[in-house]
Phi, psi and omega in degrees: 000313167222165183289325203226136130282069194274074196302117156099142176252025157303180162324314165295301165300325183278337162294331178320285223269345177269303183312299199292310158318332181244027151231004151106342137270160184286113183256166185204113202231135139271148178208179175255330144321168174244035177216155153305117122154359169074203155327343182267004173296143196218151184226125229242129183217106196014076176055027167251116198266130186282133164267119167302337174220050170080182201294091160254124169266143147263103171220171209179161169241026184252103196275356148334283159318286183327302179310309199296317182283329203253028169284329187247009200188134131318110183276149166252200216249013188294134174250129178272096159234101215255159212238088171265128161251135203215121212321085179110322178286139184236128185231133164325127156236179343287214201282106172220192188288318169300333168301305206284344169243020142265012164262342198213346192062000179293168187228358169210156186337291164320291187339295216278325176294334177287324159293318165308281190314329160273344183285314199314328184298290190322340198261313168073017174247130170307303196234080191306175166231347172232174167305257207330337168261359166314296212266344158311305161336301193280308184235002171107146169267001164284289178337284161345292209258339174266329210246344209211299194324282176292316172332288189306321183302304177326291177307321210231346179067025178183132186303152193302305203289341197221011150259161201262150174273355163296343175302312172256001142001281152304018183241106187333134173227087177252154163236070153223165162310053187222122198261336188314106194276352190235109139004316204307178165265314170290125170211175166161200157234142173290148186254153211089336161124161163322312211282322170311319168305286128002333187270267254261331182270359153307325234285131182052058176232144165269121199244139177238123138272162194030077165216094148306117203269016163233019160278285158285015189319331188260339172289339182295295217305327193263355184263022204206143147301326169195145176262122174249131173267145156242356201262181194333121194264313191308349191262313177292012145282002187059047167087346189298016160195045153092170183273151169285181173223154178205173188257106169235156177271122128321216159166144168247098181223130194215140197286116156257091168312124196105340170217113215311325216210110177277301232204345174091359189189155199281355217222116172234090192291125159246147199241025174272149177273318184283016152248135197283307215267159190247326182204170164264141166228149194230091194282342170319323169279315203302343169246005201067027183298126177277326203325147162295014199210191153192144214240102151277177163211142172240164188233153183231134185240127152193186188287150171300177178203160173289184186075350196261168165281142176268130172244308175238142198268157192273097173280078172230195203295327165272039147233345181288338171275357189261335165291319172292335182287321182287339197271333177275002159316274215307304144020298202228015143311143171218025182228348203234138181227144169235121181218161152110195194266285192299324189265346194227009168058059175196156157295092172229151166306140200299304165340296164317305172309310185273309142347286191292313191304295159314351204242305146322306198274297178332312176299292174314331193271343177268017187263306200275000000 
């Protein structure tokens, strides 16, 4: 009956289900929810489009990728620039001169390298082995400890000492007056919201909502020449060698009426242990919204359970090994492709998501 049987309507998926389409195959995209577009969904609450599932900027240095998004949807020019309160202190991110020099008053690069190079001396470790000697290292232990310490304990549910130190690896360290946190040449928001995006790379695809493809798993397995899965890989093995773990998010989010503007900013991280939430989201900057009202959200970080949505997978050694047992299943599959965040158990950046996906697809249409 189709050519592509596709689980989950996310990013991955749905770059999947456009490409193989506009090459002529027949697609059939499903999801279990009851909207398109998987965590990147956005919802409109009195003319404010909400991210539903947190914060996403989209940004990239593939200019490839970029075209390829702004083919269905204008992006507009928002720079992710996040705001940490620390009780009550309000300090720039990521780490630039305006951090350091509302954390220390120095005023010119030299100051602030120099203050760093000595908290690093006092610490004296070479070869870090955890986050927490990661990020001394890297950044010094005030920064650390007002900034990074708890924030992180919060997020991950496991002391800064029991994280792996590649977790903060990647987190901008500049000495110049530039709050801009992500590097790329691209960044932005689709304007009109994700869903929108999503809509338009759907658009003459045929989609089933709130369908569950293990409800109905042998009926799916038979209508399709080939499957691409996205949603969880230890469960389409059912589990046979235990659950992987991930980290998921909550959310509390509420419309206030009457009030033009709650923070000034779309992303306000507090890095204190005694606020249960790890950040605010204010979605109205994120478009640059005038509306008279306005829609926060606080987030909340714990552990996962089953039934909960998974969002980030936990990388220390025992899942990267129990994540290989699974991956060499899916392997040696020969009707079934894993693609995406949940089927391939790692952390990517939307950017990415959509990358592998082209990459993917490409591969199958020069095959058949």
């Amino acid at each position: 009956m189709y050519d592509f049987f596709i689980v989950g309507s996310g990013l991955f998926g749905a770059t999947m289900a456009y490409t193989l389409k506009n090459r002529g195959y027949k697609c059939l995209v499903i999801d279990k929810r009851s909207h398109i577009g998987g965590n990147v969904y956005t919802e409109n609450m009195n003319g404010i489009n909400v991210h539903k599932y947190g914060a996403h900027i989209f940004h990239t240095n593939n200019k490839r990728v970029w075209d390829f998004v702004n083919s269905f949807v204008e992006f507009n020019r928002y720079t992710n620039s996040p705001i940490a309160n620390y009780k009550g202190r309000l300090f720039n991110l990521p780490f630039n001169m305006n951090t350091f020099y509302q954390m220390w008053g120095v005023t010119t690069p030299e100051e602030a390298a120099t203050k760093i190079e000595h908290q690093r001396n006092e610490f004296g470790v070479e070869n870090p082995q955890n986050l927490e000697e990661q990020a001394i290292s890297l950044i010094g232990k005030d920064i650390y400890h007002t900034l990074i310490k708890d924030y992180t304990e919060k997020q991950w549910g496991r002391k800064c000492t029991e994280l792996p130190a590649f977790i903060i690896q990647r987190l901008p360290v500049r000495f110049t007056f530039d709050n801009n946190y992500f590097n790329d040449t691209y960044q932005g928001i689709p304007i009109g919201g994700y869903t929108k995006m999503v809509e338009r790379m759907l658009e003459s695809i045929e989609v089933r909502l709130n369908t569950d493809y293990f409800e109905n798993r042998k009926y799916f397995d038979s209508i399709a020449d080939k499957i691409i899965y996205t949603s969880e890989i230890d469960r389409y093995f059912d589990y046979c060698y235990g659950h992987l773990e991930y980290r998921t998010v909550s959310f509390e989010t509420n419309l206030l009426e009457g009030v033009s503007n709650y923070q000034g900013n779309a992303v306000v991280n507090y890095t204190d242990a005694e606020t249960p939430y790890t950040r605010i989201i204010e979605h109205k900057h994120f478009e640059f919204g005038q509306q008279p009202d306005t829609v926060i959200s606080q987030e909340y970080s714990k552990e996962w359970r089953p039934g909960d949505e998974p969002y980030y997978p936990v990388n220390d050694d025992h899942n990267g090994k129990l994540y290989a047992k699974y991956k060499a299943l899916a392997d040696a599959q020969t009707k079934v492709l894993f693609g995406g965040r949940l089927a391939e158990y790692k952390y990517y950046d939307m950017h990415q998501v959509i990358e592998k996906a082209l990459v993917l697809a490409e591969k199958i249409i020069n095959t058949h």
